[in-house]
N, C-alpha and C positions, 0 to 999 in steps of 0.2 A: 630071400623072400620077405616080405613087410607081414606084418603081425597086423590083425588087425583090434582096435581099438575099442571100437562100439558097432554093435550089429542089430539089425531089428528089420520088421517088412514092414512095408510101405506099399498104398496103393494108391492110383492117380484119382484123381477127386473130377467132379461131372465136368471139368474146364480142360481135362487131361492135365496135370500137373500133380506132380510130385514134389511133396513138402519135404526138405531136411529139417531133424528134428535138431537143435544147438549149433546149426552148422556158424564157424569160425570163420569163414569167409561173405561177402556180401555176392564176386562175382566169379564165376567158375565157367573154364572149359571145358567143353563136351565131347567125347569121342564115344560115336555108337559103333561097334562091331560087329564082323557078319555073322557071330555066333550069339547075339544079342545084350554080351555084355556093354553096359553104361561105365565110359572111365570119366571121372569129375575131379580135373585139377584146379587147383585154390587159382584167382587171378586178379592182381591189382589194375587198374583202369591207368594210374601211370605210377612210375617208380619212385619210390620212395625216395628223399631227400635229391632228388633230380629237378634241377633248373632247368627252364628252356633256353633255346641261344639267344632269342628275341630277349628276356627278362635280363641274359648279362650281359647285354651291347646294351640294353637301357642302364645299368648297373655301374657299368665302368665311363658310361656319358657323365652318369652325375656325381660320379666321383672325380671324373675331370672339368666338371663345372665348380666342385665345392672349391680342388686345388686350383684353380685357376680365381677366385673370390666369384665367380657367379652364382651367388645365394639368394635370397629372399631375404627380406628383417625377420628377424626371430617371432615367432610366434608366440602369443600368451596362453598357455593353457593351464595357468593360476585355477579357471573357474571349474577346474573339474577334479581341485584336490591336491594334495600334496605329491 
């Protein structure tokens, strides 16, 4: 059984929503149950350090463009500092 960490009441404001108060996550799952309990698990929108497929077929083109010499002329970016 999980211990729990921080406890307090909460009521739904005139919009019906309930505020978490420090909550560590931006977006969470919701599970209502038929005995009324709310379960609220943490949720990232996508996964951490996860490339798309699209991003490494673009990724491995232009690293066979570089090996193969098709580049651009180098670029000057003197003007924005060392």
């Amino acid at each position: 059984m999980q211990t729990a960490i921080r406890e307090y009441d909460a009521k739904l404001d005139a919009k019906r929503r309930l505020t978490l108060r420090n909550a560590n996550f931006d977006y969470y799952h919701v599970q209502e149950m038929n005995d009324g309990t709310i379960v609220l698990e943490p949720r990232e929108l996508t996964g951490p350090f996860q490339t798309s497929a699209n991003t490494l077929l673009m990724m491995d083109k232009a690293i066979e463009n570089i090996k193969s010499g098709k580049v651009s002329e180098p670029i000057d970016l003197s003007m924005f500092g060392d």
